[in-house]
N, CA, C and O atoms as CSV, one atom per row, in Angstrom:
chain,resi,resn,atom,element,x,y,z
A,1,UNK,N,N,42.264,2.765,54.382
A,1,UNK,CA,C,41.110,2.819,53.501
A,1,UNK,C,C,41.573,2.630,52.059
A,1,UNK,O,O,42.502,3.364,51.724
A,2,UNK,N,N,41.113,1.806,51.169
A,2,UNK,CA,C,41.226,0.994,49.929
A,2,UNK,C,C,40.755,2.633,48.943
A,2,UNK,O,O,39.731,3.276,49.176
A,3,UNK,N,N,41.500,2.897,48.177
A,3,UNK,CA,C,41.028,3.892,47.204
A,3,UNK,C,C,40.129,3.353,46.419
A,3,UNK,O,O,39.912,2.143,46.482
A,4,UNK,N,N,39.453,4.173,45.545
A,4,UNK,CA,C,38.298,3.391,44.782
A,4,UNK,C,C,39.129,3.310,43.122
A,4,UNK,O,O,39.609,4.341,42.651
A,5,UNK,N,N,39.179,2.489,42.656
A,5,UNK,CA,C,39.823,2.602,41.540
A,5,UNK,C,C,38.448,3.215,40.501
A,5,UNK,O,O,37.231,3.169,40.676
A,6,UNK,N,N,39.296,3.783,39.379
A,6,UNK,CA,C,38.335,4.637,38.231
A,6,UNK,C,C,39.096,3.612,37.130
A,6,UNK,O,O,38.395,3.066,36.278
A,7,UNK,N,N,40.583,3.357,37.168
A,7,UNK,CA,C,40.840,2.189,35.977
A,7,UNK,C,C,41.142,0.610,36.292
A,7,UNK,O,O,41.587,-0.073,37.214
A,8,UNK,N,N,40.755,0.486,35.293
A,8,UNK,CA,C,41.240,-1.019,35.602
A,8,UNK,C,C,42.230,-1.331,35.596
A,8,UNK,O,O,43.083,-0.606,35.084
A,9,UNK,N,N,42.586,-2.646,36.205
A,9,UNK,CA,C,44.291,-3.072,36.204
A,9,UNK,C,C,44.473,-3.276,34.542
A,9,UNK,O,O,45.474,-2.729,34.080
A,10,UNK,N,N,43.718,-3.914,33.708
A,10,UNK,CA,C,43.997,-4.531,32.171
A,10,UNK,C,C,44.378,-3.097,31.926
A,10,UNK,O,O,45.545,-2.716,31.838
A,11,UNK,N,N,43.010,-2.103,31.792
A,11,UNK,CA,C,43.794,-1.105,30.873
A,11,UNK,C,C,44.780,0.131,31.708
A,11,UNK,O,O,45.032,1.244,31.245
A,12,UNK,N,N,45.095,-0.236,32.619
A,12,UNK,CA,C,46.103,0.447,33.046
A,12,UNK,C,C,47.365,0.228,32.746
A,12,UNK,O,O,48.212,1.110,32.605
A,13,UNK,N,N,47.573,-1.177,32.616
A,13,UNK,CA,C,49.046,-1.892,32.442
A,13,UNK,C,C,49.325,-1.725,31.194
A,13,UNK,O,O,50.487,-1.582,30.812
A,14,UNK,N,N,47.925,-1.719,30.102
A,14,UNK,CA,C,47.754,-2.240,28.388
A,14,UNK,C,C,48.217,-0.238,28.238
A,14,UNK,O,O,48.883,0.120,27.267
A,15,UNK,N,N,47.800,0.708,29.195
A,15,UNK,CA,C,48.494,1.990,28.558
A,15,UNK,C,C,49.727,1.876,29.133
A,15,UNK,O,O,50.598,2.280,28.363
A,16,UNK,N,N,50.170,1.467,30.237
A,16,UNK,CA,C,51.270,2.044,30.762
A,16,UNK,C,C,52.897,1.137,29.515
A,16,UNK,O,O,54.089,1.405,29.358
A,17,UNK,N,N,51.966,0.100,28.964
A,17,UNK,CA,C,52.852,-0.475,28.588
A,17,UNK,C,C,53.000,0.103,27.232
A,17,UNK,O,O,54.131,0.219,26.760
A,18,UNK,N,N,52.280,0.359,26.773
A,18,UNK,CA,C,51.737,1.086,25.222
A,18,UNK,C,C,52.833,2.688,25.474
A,18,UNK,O,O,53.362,3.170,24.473
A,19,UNK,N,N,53.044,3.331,26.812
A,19,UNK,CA,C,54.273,3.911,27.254
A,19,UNK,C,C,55.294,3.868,27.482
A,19,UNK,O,O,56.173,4.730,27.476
A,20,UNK,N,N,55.291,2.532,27.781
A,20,UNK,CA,C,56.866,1.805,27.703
A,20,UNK,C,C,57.778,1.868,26.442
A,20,UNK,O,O,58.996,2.032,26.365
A,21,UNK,N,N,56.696,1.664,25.332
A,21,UNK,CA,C,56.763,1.588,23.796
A,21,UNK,C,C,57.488,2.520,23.026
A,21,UNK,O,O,58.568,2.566,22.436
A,22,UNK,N,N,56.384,3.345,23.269
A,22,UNK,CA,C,56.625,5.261,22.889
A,22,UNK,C,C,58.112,5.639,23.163
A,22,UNK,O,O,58.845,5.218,24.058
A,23,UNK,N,N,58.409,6.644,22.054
A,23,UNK,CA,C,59.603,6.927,21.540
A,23,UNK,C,C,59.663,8.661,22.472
A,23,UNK,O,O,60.602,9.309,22.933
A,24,UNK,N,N,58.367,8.865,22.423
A,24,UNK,CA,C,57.913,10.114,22.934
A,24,UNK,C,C,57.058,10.246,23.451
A,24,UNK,O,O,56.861,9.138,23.950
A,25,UNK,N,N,55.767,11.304,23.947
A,25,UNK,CA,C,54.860,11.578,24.404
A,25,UNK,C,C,53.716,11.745,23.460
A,25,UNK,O,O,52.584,11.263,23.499
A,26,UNK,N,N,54.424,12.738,22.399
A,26,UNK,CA,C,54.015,13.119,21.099
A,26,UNK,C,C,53.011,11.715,20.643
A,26,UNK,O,O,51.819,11.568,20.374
A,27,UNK,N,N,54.155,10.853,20.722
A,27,UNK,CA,C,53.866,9.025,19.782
A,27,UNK,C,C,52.464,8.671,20.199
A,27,UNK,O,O,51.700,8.207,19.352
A,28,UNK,N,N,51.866,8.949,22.070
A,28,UNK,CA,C,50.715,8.579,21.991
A,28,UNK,C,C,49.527,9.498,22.359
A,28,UNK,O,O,49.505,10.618,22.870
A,29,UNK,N,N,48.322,8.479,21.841
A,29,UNK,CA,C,46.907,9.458,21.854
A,29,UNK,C,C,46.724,9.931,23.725
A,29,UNK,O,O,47.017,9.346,24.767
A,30,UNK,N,N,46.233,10.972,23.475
A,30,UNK,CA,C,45.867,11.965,24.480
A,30,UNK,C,C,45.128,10.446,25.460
A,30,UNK,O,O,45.581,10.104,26.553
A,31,UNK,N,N,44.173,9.865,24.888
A,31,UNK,CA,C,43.134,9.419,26.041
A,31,UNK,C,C,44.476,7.993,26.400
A,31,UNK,O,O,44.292,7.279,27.385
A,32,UNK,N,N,45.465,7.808,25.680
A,32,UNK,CA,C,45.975,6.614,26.362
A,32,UNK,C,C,47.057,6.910,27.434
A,32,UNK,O,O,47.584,6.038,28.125
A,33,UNK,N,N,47.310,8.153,27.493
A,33,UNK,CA,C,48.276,8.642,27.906
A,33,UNK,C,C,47.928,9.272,29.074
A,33,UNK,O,O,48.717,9.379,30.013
A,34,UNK,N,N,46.147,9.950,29.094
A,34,UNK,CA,C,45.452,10.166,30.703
A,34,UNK,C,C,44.991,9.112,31.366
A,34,UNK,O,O,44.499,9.277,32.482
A,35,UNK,N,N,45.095,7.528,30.640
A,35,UNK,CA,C,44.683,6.594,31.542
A,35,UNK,C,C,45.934,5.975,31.758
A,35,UNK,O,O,45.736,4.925,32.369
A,36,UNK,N,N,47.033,6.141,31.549
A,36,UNK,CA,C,48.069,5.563,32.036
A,36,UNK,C,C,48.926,6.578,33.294
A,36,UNK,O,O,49.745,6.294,34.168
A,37,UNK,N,N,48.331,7.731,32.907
A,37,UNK,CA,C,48.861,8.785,34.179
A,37,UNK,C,C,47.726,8.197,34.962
A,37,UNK,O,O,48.171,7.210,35.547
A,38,UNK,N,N,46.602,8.349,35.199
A,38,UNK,CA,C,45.488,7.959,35.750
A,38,UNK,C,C,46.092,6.712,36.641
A,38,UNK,O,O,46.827,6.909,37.609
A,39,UNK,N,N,45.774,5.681,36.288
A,39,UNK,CA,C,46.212,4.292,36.461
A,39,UNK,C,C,47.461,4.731,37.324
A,39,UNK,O,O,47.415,4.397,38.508
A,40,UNK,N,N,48.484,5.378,36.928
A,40,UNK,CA,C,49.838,4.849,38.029
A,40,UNK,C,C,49.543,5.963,39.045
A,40,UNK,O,O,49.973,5.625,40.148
A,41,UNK,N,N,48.922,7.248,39.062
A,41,UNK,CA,C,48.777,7.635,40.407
A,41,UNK,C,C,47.712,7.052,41.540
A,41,UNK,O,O,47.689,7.243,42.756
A,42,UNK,N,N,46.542,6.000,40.390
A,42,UNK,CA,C,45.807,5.305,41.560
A,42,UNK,C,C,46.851,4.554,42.422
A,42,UNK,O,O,47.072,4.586,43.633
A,43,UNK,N,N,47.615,3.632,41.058
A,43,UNK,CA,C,48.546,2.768,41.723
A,43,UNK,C,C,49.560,3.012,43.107
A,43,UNK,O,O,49.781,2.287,44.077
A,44,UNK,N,N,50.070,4.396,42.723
A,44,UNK,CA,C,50.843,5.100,43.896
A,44,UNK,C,C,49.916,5.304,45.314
A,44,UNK,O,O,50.156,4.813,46.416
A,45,UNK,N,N,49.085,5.949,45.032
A,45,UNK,CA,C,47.765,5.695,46.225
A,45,UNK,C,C,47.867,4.662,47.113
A,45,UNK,O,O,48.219,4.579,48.290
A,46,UNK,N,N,47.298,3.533,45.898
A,46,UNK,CA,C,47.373,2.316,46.808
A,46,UNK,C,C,48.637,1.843,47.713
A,46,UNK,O,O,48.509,1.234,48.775
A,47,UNK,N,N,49.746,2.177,47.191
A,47,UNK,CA,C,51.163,1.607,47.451
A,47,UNK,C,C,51.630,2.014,48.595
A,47,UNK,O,O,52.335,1.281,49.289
A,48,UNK,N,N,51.200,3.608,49.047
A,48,UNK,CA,C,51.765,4.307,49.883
A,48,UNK,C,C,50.341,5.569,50.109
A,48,UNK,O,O,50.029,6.625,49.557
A,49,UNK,N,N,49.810,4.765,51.178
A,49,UNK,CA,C,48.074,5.258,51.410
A,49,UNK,C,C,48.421,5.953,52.444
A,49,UNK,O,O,49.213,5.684,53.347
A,50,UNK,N,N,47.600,7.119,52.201
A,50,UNK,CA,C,47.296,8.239,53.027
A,50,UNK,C,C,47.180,9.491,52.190
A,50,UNK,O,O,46.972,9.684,50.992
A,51,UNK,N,N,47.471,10.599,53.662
A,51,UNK,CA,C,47.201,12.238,52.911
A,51,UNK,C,C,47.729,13.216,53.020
A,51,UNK,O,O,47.300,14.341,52.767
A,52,UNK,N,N,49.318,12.716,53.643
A,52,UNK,CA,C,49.661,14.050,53.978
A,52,UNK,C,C,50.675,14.441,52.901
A,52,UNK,O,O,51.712,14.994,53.266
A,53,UNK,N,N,50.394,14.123,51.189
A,53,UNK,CA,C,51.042,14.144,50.150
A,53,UNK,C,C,50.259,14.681,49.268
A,53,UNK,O,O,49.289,13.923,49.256
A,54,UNK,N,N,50.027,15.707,48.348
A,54,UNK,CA,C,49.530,15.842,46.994
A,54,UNK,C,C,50.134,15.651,45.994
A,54,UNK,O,O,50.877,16.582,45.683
A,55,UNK,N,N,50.123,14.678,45.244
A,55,UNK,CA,C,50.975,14.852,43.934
A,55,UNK,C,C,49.624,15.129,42.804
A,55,UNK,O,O,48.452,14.755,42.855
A,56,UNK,N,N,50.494,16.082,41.632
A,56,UNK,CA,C,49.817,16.731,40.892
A,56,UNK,C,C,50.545,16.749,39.387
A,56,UNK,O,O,51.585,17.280,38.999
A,57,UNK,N,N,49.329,15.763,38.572
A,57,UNK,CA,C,49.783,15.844,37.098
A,57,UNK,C,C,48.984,16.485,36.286
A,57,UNK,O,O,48.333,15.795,35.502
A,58,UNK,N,N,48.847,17.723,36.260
A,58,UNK,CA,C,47.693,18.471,35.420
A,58,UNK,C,C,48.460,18.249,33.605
A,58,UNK,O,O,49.637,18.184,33.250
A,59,UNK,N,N,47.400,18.198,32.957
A,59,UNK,CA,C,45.693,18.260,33.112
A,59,UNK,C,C,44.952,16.747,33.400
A,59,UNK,O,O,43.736,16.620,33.260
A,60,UNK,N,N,45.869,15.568,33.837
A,60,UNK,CA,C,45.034,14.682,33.939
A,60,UNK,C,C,44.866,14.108,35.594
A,60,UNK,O,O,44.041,13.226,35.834
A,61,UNK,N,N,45.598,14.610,36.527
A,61,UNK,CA,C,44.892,13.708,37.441
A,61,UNK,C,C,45.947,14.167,39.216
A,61,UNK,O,O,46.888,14.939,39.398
A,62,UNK,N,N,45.392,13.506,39.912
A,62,UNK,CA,C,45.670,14.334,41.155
A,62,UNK,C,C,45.729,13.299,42.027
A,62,UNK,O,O,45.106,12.333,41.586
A,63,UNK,N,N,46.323,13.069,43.295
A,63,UNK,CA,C,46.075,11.948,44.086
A,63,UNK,C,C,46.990,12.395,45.707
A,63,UNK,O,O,47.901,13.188,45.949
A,64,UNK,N,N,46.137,11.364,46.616
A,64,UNK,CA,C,46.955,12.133,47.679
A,64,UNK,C,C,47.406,10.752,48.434
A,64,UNK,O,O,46.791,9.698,48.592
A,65,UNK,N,N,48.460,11.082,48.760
A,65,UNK,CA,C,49.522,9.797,49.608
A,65,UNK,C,C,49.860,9.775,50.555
A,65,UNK,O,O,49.359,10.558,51.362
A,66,UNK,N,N,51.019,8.755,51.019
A,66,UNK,CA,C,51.986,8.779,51.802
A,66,UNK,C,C,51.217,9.176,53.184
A,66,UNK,O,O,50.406,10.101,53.128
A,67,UNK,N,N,51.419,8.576,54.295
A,67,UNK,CA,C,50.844,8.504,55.958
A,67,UNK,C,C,51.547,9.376,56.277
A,67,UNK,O,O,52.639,9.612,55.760
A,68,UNK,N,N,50.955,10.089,57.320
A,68,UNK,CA,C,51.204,11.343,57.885
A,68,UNK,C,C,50.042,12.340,58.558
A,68,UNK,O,O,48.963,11.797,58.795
A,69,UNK,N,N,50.138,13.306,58.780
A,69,UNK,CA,C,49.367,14.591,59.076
A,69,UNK,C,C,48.200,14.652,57.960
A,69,UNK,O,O,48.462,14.790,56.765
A,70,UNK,N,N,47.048,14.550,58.401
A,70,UNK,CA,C,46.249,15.132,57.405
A,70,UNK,C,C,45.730,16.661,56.960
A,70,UNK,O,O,45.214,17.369,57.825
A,71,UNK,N,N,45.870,17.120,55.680
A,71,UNK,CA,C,45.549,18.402,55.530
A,71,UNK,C,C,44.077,18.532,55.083
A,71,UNK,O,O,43.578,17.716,54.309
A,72,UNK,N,N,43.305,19.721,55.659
A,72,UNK,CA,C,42.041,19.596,55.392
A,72,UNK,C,C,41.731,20.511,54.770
A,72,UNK,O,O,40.706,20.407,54.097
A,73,UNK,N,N,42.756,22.212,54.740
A,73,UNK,CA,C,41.815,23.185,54.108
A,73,UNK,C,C,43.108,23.430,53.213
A,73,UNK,O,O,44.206,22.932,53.463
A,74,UNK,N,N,42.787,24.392,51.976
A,74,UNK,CA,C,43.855,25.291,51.731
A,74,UNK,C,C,44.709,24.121,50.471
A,74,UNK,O,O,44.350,23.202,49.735
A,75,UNK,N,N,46.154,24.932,50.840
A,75,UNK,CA,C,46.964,24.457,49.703
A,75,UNK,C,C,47.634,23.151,50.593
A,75,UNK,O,O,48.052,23.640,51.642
A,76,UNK,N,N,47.844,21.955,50.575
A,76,UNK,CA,C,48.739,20.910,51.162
A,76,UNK,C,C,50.256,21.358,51.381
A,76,UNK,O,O,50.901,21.553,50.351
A,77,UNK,N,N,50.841,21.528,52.496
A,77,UNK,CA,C,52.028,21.377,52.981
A,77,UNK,C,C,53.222,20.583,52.088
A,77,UNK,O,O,54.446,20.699,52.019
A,78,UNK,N,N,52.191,19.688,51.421
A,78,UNK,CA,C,53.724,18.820,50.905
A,78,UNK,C,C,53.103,18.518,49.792
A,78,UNK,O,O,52.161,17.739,49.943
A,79,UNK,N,N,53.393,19.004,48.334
A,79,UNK,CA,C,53.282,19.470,47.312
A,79,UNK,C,C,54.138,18.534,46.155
A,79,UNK,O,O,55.369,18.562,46.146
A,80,UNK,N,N,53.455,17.805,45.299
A,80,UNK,CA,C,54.645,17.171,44.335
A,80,UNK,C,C,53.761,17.714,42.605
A,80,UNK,O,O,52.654,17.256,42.324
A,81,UNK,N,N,54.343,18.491,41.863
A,81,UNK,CA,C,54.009,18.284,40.716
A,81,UNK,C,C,55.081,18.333,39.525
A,81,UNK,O,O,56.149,18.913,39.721
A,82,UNK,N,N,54.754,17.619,38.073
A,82,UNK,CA,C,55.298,17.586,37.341
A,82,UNK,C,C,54.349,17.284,36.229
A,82,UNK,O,O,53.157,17.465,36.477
A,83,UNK,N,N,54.867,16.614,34.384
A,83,UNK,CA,C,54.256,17.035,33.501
A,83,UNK,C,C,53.724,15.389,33.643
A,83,UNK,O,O,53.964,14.599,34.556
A,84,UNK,N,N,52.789,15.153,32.197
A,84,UNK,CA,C,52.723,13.498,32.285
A,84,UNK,C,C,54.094,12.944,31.783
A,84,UNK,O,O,54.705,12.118,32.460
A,85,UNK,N,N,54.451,13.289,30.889
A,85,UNK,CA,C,55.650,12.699,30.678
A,85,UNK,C,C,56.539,11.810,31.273
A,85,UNK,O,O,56.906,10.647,31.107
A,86,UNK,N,N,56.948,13.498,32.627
A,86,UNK,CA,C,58.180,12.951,33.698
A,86,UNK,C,C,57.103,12.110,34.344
A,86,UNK,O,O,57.804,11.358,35.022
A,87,UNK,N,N,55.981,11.786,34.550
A,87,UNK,CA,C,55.505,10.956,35.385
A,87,UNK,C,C,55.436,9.750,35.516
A,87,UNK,O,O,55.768,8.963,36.402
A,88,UNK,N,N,54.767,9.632,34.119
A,88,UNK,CA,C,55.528,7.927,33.634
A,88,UNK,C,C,56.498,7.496,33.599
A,88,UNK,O,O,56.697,6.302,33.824
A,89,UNK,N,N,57.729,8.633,33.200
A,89,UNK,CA,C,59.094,7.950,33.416
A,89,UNK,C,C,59.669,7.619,34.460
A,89,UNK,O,O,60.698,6.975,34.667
A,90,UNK,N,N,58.674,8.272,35.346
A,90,UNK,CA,C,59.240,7.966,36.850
A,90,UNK,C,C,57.902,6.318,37.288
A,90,UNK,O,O,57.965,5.442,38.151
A,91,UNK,N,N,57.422,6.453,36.772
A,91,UNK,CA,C,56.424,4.868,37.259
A,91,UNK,C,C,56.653,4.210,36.498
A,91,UNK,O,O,56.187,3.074,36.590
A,92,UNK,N,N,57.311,4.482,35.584
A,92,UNK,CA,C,57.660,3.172,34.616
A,92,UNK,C,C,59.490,2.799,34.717
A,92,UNK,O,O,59.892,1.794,34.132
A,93,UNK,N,N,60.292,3.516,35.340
A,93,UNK,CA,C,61.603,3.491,35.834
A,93,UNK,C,C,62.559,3.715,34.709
A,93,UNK,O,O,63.655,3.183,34.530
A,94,UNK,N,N,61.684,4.964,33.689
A,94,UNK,CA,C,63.028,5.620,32.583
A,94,UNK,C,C,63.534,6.439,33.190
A,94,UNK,O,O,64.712,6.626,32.886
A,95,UNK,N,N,63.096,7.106,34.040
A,95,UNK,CA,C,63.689,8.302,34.821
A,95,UNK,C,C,63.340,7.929,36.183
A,95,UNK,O,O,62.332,7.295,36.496
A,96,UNK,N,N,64.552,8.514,37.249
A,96,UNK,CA,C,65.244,8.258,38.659
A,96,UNK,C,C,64.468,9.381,39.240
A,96,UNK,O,O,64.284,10.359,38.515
A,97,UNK,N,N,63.983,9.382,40.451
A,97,UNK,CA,C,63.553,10.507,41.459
A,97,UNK,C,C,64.709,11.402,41.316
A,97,UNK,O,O,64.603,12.408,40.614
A,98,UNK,N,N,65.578,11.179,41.799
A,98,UNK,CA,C,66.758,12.432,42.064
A,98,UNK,C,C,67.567,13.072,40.688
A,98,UNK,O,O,68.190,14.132,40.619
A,99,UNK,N,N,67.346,12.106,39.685
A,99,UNK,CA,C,67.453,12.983,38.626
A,99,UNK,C,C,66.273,13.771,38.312
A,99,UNK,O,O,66.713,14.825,38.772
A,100,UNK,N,N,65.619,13.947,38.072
A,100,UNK,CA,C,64.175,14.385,37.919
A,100,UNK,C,C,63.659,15.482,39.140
A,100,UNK,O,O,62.803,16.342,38.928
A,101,UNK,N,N,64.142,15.341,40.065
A,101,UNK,CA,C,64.235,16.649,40.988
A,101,UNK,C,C,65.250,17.676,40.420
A,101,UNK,O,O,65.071,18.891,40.330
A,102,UNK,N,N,66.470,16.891,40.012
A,102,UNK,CA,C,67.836,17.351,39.688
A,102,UNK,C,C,67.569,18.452,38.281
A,102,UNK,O,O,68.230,19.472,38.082
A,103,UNK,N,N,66.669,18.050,37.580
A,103,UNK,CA,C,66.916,18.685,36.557
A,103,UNK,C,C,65.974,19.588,36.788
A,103,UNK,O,O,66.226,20.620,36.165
A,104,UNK,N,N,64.955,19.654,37.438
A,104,UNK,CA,C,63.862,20.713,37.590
A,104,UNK,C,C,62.539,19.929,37.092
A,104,UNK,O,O,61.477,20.453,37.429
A,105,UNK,N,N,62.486,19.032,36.519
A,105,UNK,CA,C,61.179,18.298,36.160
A,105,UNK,C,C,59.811,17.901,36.971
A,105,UNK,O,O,58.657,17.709,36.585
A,106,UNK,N,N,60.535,17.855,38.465
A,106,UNK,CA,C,59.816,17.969,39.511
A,106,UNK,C,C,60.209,18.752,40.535
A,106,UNK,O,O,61.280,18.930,41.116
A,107,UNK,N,N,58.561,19.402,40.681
A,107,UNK,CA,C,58.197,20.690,41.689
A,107,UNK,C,C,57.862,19.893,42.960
A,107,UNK,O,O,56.774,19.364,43.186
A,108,UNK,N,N,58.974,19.876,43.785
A,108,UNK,CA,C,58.651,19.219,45.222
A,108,UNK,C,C,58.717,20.306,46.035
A,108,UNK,O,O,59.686,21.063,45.967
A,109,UNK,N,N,57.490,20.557,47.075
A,109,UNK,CA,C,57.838,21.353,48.138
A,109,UNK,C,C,57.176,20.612,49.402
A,109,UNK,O,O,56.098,20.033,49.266
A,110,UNK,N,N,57.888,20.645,50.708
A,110,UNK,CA,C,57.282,20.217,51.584
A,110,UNK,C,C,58.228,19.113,52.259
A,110,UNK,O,O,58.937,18.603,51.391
A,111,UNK,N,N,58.524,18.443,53.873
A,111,UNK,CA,C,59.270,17.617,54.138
A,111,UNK,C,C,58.902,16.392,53.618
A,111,UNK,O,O,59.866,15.643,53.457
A,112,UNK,N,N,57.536,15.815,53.215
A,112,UNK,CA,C,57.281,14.586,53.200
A,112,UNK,C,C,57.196,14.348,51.728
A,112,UNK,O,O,56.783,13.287,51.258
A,113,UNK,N,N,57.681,15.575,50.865
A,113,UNK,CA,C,57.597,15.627,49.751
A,113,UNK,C,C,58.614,14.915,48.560
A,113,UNK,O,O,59.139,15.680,47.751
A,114,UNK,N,N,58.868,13.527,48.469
A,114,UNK,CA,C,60.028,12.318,48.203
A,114,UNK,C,C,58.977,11.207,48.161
A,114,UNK,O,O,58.306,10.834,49.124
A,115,UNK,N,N,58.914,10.636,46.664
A,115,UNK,CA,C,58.481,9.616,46.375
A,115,UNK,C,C,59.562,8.424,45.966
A,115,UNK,O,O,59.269,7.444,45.282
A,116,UNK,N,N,60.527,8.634,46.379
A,116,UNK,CA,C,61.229,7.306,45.877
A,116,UNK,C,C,61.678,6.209,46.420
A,116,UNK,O,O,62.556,5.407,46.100
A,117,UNK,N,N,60.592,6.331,47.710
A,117,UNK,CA,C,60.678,4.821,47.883
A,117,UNK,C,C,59.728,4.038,47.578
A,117,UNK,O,O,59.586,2.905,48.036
A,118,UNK,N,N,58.714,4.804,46.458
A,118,UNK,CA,C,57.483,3.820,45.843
A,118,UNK,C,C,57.522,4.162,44.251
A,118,UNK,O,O,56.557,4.137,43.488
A,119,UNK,N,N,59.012,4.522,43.901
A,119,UNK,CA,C,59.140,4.707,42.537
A,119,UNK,C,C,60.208,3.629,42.024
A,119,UNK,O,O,61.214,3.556,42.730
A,120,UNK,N,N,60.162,2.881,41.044
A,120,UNK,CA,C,59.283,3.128,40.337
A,120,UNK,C,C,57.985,2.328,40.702
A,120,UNK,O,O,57.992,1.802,41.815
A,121,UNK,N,N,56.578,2.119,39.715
A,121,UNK,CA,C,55.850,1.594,40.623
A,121,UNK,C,C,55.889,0.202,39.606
A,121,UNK,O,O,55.186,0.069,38.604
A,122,UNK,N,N,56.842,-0.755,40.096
A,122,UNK,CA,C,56.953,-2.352,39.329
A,122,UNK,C,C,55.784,-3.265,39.781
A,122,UNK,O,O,55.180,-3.478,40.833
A,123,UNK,N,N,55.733,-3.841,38.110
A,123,UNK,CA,C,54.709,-4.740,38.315
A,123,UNK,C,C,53.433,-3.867,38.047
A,123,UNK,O,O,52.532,-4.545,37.553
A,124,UNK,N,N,53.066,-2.361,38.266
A,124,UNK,CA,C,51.976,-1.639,37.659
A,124,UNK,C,C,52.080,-2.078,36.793
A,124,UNK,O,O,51.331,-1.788,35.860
């Protein structure tokens, strides 16, 4: 099943790249920075569809992945969160999955809980 997109490809790529840019997080505006988190967890969605994954970038956005077991009630079994920051750096390929576990930046719990074989997400 095709996720429904909320951004567009133009302005998804036009923030993610406007992130590429940035020196920091600080550097950009709040709304370009929730449509570029926005945008690459649709993107991840699409890439690697299903539900037996939550990844979680509060305060902007939530998405569920990766084929498997579906969870229906409660808290998900396989748990990924981190800040926007590390998120982009991980969809935009400044930062490595296993460094980024490594340092504590990402809260993985769960077996199916490993995104790096759809990181980074190229060509988003």
């Amino acid at each position: 099943m095709a996720i429904k997109r909320r951004i567009s490809h133009d302005d998804g790529r036009a923030a993610l790249a406007t992130w590429s840019r940035a020196n920091t997080a600080a550097d950009l505006p709040r709304a370009t920075r929730a449509t570029a988190v926005r945008y690459a967890l649709e993107e991840l969605a699409t890439r690697a569809p299903g539900n037996s994954v939550e990844v979680r970038v509060p305060p902007f956005g939530v998405c569920q992945c990766v084929e498997g077991p579906r969870h229906t009630r409660g808290t998900p079994p396989n748990v990924i969160e981190m800040d926007a920051a590390t998120w982009l750096d991980l969809a935009t390929g400044r930062l490595g999955w296993d460094a980024a576990v490594a340092q504590g930046s990402v809260l993985a719990s769960g077996a199916r809980a490993d995104l790096s074989p759809w990181l980074p997400l190229d060509g988003a």
